[in-house]
C-alpha positions in Angstrom: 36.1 13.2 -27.2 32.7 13.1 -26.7 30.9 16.3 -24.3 28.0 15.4 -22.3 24.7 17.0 -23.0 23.6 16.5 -19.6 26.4 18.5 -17.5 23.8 18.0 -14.5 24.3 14.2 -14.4 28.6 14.4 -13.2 27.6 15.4 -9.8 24.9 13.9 -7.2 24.0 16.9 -6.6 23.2 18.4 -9.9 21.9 14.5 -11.0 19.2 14.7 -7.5 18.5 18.2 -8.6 17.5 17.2 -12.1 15.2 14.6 -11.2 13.3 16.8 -8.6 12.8 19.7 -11.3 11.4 16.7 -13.8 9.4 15.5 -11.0 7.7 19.1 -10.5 7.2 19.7 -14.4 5.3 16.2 -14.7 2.6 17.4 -12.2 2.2 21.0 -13.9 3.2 19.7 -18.0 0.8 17.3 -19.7 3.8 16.5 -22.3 6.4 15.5 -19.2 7.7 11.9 -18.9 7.2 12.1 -15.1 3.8 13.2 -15.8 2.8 9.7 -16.1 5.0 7.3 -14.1 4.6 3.6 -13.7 3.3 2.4 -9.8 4.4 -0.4 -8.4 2.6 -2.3 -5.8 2.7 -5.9 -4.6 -1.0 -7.6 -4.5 -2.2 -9.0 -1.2 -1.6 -12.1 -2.6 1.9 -11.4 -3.2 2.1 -10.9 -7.1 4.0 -8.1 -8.4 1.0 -5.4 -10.0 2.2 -2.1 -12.2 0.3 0.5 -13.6 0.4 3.8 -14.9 -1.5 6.1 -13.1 -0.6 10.4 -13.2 1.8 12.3 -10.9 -0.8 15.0 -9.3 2.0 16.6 -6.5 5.8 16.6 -5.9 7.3 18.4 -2.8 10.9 18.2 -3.3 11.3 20.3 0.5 9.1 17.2 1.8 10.5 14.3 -1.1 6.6 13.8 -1.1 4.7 12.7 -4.2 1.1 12.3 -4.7 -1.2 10.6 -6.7 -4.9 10.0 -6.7 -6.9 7.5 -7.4 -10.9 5.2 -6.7 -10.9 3.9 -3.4 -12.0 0.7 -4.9 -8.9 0.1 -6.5 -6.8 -2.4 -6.6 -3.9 -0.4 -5.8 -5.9 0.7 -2.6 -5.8 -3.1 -1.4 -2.6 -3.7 -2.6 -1.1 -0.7 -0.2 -3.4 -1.3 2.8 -1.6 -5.2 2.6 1.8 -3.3 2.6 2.1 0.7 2.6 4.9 0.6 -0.1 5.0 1.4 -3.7 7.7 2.1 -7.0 7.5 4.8 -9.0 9.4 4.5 -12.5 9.9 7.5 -15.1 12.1 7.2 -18.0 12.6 10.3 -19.9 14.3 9.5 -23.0 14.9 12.6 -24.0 17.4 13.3 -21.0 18.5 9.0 -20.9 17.2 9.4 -17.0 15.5 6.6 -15.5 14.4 7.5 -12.0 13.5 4.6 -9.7 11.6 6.1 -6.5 10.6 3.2 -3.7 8.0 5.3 -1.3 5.9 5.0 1.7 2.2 5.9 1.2 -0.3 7.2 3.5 -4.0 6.5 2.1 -5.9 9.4 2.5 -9.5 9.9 2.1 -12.5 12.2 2.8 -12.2 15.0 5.1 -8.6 14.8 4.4 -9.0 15.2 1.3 -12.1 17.4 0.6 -9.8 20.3 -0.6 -8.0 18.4 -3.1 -11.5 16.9 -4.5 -12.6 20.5 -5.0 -9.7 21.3 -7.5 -10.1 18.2 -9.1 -12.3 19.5 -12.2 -15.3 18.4 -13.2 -14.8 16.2 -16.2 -11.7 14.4 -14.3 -14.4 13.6 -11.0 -15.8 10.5 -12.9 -12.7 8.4 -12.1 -13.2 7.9 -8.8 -16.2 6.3 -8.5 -16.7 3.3 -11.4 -19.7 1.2 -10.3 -18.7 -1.8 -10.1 -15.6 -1.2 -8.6 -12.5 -1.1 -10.9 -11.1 -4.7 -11.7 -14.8 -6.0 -11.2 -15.9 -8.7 -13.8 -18.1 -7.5 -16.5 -20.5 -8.8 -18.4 -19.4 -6.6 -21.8 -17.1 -3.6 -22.3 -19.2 -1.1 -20.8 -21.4 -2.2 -18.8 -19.9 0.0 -15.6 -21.4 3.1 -14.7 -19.0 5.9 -13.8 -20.9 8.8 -11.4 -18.4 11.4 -9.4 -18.4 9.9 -5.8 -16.3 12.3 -3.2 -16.3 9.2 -0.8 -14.6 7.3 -3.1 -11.6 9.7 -4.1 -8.2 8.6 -2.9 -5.3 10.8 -2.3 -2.1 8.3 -2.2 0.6 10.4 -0.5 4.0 8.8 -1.6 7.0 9.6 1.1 10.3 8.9 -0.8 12.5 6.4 1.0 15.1 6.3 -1.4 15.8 6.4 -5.2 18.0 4.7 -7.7 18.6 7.2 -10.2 20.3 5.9 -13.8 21.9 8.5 -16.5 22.4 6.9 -19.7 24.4 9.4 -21.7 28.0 8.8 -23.0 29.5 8.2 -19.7 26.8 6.1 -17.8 26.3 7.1 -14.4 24.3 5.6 -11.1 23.1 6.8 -7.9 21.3 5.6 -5.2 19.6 8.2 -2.8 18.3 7.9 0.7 16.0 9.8 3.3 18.1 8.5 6.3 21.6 9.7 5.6 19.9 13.2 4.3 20.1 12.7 0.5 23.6 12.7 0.9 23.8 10.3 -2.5 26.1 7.8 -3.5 27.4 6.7 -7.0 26.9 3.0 -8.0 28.4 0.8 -10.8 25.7 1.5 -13.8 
């Protein structure tokens, strides 16, 4: 007989717990899987877009996640077309995959003037490329990249629901939503 290494994953509640604390450690650990998950978005045009982009706040209390990014973006246009996004993390070294499906808030410069000032100095230059990110090009770097305050995004990601998938000797599933209260309930793997 085979023990489980992950005792956390046999009940929702210990498997909801354990994605939270990962969640957490990705914002405040370079090294953490959920440091960099994968956004989803669906273009205005209707094409499915993904893209890694790095986890900046998680509020477990709230089941808020944040991530910044350029104004310009893509991602920007994508959202305004329909507030939703996908988060994905797979930790491999736990066999977790964490599905999040989220509502986001775009948020920009007086609400977010505290958060530019604790983004440091070095980091600033990502939010505003000249052109604009996506923009044609004539060679590889021919952009310009100057710190613009205006054009920092805060993406404020309200967790709907997540689909949570444990991988170790016994699979497991679980699907997880806001409106019954996280209550949780286990699904065929």
């Amino acid at each position: 007989m085979t023990t489980d290494p992950h005792p956390w994953a046999a009940t929702l509640e210990g498997l909801r717990e354990q994605v939270w604390l990962r969640l957490v450690r990705g914002v405040a650990d370079r090294r953490a899987a959920a440091r960099h998950p994968t956004f989803a978005t669906v273009s205005p045009a209707g094409w499915p877009e993904a893209r890694t982009v790095v986890l900046r706040g998680a509020d477990p209390a709230a089941a808020m996640l944040e991530v910044h990014t350029d104004l310009h973006s893509a991602k920007v246009a994508a959202l305004r077309a329909t507030p939703r996004a996908a988060l994905h993390v797979w930790e491999a070294s736990a066999h977790l995959q964490i599905r999040l499906m989220t509502e986001v808030t775009i948020l920009t410069g007086a609400a977010v003037a505290e958060a530019w000032a604790r983004v440091p100095d070095p980091s600033r230059q990502s939010y505003g490329t000249r052109p604009a990110p996506g923009t044609p090009i004539a060679a590889a770097l021919e952009y310009d990249k100057p710190a613009d305050p205006a054009s920092f995004t805060v993406l404020r990601c309200a967790v709907q629901a997540m689909d949570i998938v444990h991988l170790g000797p016994q699979h497991r599933r679980a699907r997880f939503d806001r409106a019954d209260g996280w209550a949780g309930q286990w699904l065929a793997p």
